[in-house]
GUFIBA-449565 format. One record per residue (C-alpha): residue in three letters; chain; x, y, z. Coordinates in steps of 0.02 Angstrom, whole numbers, plus 50000, padded with zeros to 5 digits. Last residue first. Example, Ala and Ser with C-alpha at 12.3 -4.5 7.8 and 13.67 -1.06 7.14 Angstrom:
   resn   chain       u       v       w
    SER       A   50684   49947   50357
    ALA       A   50615   49775   50390
REM end
This chain:
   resn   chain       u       v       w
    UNK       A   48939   51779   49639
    UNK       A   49081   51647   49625
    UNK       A   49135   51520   49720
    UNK       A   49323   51422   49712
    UNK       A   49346   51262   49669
    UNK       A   49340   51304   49458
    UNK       A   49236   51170   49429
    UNK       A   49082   51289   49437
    UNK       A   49001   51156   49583
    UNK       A   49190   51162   49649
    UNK       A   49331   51048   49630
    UNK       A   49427   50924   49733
    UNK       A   49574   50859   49595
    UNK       A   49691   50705   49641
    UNK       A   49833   50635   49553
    UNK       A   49877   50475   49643
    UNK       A   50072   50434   49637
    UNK       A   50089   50435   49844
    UNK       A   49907   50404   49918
    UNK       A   49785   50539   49966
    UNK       A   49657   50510   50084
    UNK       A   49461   50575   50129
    UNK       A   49339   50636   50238
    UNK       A   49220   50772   50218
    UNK       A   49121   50867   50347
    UNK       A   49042   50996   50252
    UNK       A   49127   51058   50101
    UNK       A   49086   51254   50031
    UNK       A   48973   51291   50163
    UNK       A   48909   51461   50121
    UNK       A   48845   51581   50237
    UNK       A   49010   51685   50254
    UNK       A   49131   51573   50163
    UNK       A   49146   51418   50262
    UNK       A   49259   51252   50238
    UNK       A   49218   51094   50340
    UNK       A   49341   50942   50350
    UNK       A   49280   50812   50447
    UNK       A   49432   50693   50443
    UNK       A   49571   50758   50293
    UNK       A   49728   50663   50243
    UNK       A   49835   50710   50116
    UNK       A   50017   50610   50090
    UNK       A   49943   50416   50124
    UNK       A   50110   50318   50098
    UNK       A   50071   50168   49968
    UNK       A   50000   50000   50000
REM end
């Protein structure tokens, strides 16, 4: 099994009023490519 490098347990991210993630839970291994993106795909908000 390879070396988890990102590791995240109830991770919550607020802007304001908006919950951007809400409680999420999750590992990266060495050699994955991983990408967490937004509802705009862009991972960021936008008004």
């Amino acid at each position: 099994m390879k070396d988890v490098v990102i590791s995240t347990d109830k991770l919550t991210k607020k802007f304001g009023d908006f919950i951007a993630t809400n409680e999420i839970t999750f590992d990266v291994h060495a050699g994955e490519i991983f990408g967490f993106l937004g509802a705009n795909g862009a991972g960021r908000r936008r008004q």
